[in-house]
C-alpha positions in Angstrom: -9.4 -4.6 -31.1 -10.3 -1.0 -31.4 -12.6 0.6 -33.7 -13.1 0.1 -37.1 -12.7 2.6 -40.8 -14.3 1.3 -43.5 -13.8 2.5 -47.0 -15.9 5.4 -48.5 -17.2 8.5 -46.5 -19.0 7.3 -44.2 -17.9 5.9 -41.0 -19.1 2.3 -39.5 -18.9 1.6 -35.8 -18.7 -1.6 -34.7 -19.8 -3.1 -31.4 -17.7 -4.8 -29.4 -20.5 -6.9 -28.0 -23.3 -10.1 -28.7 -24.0 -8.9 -32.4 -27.8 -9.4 -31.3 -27.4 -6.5 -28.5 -26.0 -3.2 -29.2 -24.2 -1.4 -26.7 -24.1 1.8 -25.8 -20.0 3.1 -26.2 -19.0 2.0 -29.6 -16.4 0.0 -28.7 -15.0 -1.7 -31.2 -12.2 -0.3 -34.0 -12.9 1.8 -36.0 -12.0 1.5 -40.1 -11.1 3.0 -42.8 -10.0 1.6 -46.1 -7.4 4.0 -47.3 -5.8 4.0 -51.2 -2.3 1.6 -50.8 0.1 3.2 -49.4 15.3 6.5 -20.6 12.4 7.5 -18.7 11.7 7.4 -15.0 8.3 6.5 -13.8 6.0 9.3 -12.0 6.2 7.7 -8.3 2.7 9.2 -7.3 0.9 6.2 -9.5 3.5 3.7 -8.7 2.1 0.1 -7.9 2.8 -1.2 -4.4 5.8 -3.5 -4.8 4.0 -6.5 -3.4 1.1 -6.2 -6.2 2.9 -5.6 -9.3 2.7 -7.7 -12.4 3.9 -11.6 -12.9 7.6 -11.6 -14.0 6.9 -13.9 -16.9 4.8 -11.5 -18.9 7.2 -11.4 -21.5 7.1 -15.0 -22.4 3.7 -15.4 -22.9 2.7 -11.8 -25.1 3.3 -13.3 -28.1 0.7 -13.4 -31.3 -3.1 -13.7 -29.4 -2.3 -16.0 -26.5 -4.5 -16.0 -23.8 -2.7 -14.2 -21.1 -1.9 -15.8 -17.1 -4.5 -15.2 -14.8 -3.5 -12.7 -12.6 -1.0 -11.3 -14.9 -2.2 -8.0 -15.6 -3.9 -6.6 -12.1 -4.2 -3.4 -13.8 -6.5 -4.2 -16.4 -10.0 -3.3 -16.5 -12.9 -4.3 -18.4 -15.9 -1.4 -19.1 -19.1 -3.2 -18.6 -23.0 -2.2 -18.9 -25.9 -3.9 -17.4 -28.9 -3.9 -19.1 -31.7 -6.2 -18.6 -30.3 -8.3 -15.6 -27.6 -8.7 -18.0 -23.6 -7.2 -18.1 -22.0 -6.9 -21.6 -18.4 -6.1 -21.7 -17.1 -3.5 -24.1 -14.2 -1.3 -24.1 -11.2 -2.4 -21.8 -9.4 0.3 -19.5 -6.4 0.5 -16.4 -6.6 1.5 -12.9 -4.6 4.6 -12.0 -5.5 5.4 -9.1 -7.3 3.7 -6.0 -10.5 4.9 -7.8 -9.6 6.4 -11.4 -9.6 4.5 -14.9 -7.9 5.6 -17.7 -9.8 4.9 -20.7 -10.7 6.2 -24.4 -13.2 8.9 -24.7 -15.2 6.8 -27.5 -15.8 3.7 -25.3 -17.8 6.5 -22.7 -19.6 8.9 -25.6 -22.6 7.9 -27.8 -21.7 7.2 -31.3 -20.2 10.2 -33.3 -21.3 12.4 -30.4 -19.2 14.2 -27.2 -22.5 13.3 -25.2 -21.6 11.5 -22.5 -23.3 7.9 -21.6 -24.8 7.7 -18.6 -22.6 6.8 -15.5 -25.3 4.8 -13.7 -25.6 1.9 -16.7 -21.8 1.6 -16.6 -19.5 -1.1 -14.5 -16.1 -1.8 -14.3 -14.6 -4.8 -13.6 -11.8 -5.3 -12.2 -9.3 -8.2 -11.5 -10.9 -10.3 -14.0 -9.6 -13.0 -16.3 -12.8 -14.9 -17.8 -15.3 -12.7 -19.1 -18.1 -15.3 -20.7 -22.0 -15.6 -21.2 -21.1 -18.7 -18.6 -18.7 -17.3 -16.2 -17.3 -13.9 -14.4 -14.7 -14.3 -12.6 -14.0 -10.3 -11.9 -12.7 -10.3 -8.2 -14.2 -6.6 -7.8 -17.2 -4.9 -9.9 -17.6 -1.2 -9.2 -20.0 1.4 -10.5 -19.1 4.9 -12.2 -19.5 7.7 -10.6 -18.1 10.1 -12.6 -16.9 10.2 -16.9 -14.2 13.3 -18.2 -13.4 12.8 -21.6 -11.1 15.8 -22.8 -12.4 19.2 -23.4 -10.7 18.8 -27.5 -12.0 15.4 -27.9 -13.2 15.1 -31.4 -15.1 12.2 -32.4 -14.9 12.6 -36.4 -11.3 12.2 -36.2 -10.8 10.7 -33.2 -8.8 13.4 -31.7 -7.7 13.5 -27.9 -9.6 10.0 -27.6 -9.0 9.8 -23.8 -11.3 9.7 -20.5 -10.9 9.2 -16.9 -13.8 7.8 -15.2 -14.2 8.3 -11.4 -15.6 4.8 -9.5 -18.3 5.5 -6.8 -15.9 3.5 -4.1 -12.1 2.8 -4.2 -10.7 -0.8 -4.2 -8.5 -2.3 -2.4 -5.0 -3.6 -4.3 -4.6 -7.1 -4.3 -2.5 -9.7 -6.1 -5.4 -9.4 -9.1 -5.7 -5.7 -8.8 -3.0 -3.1 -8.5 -2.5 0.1 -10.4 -0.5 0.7 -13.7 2.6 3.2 -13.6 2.5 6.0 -16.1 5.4 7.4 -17.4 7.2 10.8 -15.5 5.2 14.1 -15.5 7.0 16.1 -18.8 8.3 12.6 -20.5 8.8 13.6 -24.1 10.5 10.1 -24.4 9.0 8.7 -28.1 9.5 4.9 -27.7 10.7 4.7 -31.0 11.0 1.0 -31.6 10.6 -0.2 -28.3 8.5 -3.3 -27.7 5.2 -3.0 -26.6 2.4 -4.9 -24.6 -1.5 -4.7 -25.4 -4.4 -7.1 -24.1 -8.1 -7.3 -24.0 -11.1 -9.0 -24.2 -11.9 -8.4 -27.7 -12.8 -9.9 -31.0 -9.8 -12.6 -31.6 -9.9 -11.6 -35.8 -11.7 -8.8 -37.5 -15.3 -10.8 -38.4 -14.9 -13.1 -35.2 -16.5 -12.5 -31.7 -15.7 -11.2 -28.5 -12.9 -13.7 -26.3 -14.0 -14.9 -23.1 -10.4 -14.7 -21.9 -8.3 -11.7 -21.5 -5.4 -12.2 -24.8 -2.7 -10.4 -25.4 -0.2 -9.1 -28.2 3.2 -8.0 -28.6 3.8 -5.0 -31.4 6.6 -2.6 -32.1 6.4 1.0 -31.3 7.3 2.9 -35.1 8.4 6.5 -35.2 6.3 9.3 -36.2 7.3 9.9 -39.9 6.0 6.4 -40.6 3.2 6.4 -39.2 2.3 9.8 -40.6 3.4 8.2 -44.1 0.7 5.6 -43.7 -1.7 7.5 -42.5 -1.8 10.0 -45.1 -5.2 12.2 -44.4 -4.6 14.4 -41.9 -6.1 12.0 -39.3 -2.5 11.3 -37.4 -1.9 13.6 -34.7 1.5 14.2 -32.7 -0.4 13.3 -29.7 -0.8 9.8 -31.2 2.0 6.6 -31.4 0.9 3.7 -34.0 2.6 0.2 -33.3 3.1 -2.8 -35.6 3.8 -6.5 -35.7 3.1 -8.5 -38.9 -0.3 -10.6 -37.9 -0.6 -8.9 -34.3 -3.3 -6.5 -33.2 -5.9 -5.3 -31.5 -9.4 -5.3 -32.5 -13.3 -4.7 -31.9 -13.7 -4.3 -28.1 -9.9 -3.8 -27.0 -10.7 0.3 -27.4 -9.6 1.9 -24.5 -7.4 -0.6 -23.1 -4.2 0.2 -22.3 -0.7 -0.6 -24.3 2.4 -0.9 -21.8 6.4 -0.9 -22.2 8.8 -2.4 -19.6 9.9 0.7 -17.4 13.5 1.7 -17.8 12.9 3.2 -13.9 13.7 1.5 -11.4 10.1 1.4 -9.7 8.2 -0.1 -11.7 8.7 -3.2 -14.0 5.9 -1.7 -16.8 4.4 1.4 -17.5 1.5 2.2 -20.1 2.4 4.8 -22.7 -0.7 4.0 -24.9 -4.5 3.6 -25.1 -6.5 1.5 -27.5 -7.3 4.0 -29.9 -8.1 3.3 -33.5 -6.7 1.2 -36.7 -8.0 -0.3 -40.0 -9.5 -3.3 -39.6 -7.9 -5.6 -37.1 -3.7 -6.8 -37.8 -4.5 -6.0 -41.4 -0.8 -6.3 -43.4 1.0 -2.9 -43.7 -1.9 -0.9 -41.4 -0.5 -0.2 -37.2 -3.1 0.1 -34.7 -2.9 3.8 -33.5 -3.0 4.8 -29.6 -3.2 7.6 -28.0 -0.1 9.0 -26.3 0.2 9.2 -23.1 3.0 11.3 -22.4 1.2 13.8 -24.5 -1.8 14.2 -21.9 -0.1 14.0 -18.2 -0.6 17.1 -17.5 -4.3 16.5 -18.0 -4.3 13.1 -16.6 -2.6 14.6 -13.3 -5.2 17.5 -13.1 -7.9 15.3 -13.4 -6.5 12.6 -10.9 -5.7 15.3 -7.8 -8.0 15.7 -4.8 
């Protein structure tokens, strides 16, 4: 589901798209073959009651099932048009009436901080089929506007995070509503909580992109073990990895976000994570990392305020 690290010293980028057509975010996960080895919710981004997510969510994120339509009105999907044609690739959430929260490597050329162009990017919103045959997105908007952080580094996948700016807001809906984020200075870890990611992407590592929006239930570990697995300098505080024997996320998930139930009272879920990087895809023994969310609010806020 996110991008790949393959083994030796260089670095392969999959796409997260028709293998004929590249794109132009690398979305997919990156890898690297390595030797064997109580929180309120910030009420400025809440969801309007009415529009929040299905109740049954938990009983049907489990392994790669394809998810309820209409279950997760927060997700997006990053999209770009070329040739009369849109090609989905990164995934991302609506924070705001007219902000996604996304990774910085889904909006960047490959290896690079340069920014792709805005005007070749759509997002799509309120969508649950995402096929060569049928689009079902309820919205489609255009990007007006891509901030990937200042400290984003895309050799080691630092600060992997961006907020892209839509040209026009959308309206909430029972398919589209916003995703709460956890309370401005949360230092809450999630240490073994239970955690929700979905996505459009590749259903197992050498497989292709899923027409339907799937989802996956992993556990959140603590630091010291994901630090002891990933043993080159490449884990970060502001980064949580999350595991689940056969579970994960793969080429064309990046970006998307990974969600806990709320222990607030507002809001039934709240994302904590993004869709950041991993080797290979539910490989045994090897988490998909994230990056944390509670470690870039302040940045997330500043970049959200009119």
């Amino acid at each position: 589901m996110t991008r790949l690290r393959q083994s030796g010293p260089a670095i392969l980028f999959l796409v997260a798209v028709l293998s004929s057509y590249s794109s132009p975010a690398e979305g997919g996960q990156k890898t690297k073959k390595f030797p064997s080895t109580q929180n309120n919710t910030e009420s400025e981004w809440q969801t309007p009651k009415e529009f929040r997510e299905g109740s049954n969510e938990e009983m049907r994120m489990v392994g790669s099932d394809v998810a309820q339509r209409n279950q997760y009105p927060y997700m997006v999907s990053l999209a770009y048009q070329r040739n009369d044609r849109v090609y989905k690739f990164c995934g991302g959430s609506l924070i705001t009436w007219n902000k996604i929260l996304t990774a910085a490597h889904c909006v960047t050329e490959s290896k690079s901080t340069k920014l792709l162009d805005p005007r070749e990017l759509t997002v799509l919103l309120g969508a649950h089929e995402l096929s060569g045959k049928r689009n079902d997105a309820q919205l489609s908007r255009n990007v007006a506007k891509i901030k990937i952080h200042e400290k984003y580094n895309p050799r080691h996948w630092f600060n992997d995070i961006a907020i892209l700016t839509l040209q026009h807001p959308v309206k909430f809906s029972a398919s589209i509503s916003l995703v709460c984020l956890p309370a401005q200075g949360s230092t809450y870890m999630y240490d073994g909580r239970l955690a929700y990611a979905k996505g459009w992407g590749h259903t197992k590592e050498d497989g292709i992109a899923s027409d339907f929006l799937r989802h996956v239930t992993k556990r959140i570990l603590n630091q010291s073990k994901c630090r002891q697995i990933y043993k080159f300098n490449e884990y970060q505080d502001h980064m949580l990895c999350a595991y689940e024997p056969g579970k994960g996320t793969c080429q064309g998930d990046s970006g998307g976000p990974l969600v806990v139930k709320s222990t607030g009272p507002k809001c039934k879920y709240e994302q904590v994570g993004i869709v950041s990087w991993g080797i290979g895809c539910a490989r045994q023994g090897y988490p998909g990392v994230f990056m944390r969310v509670t470690s870039f609010l302040p940045w997330i806020k500043m970049n959200t305020q009119y």
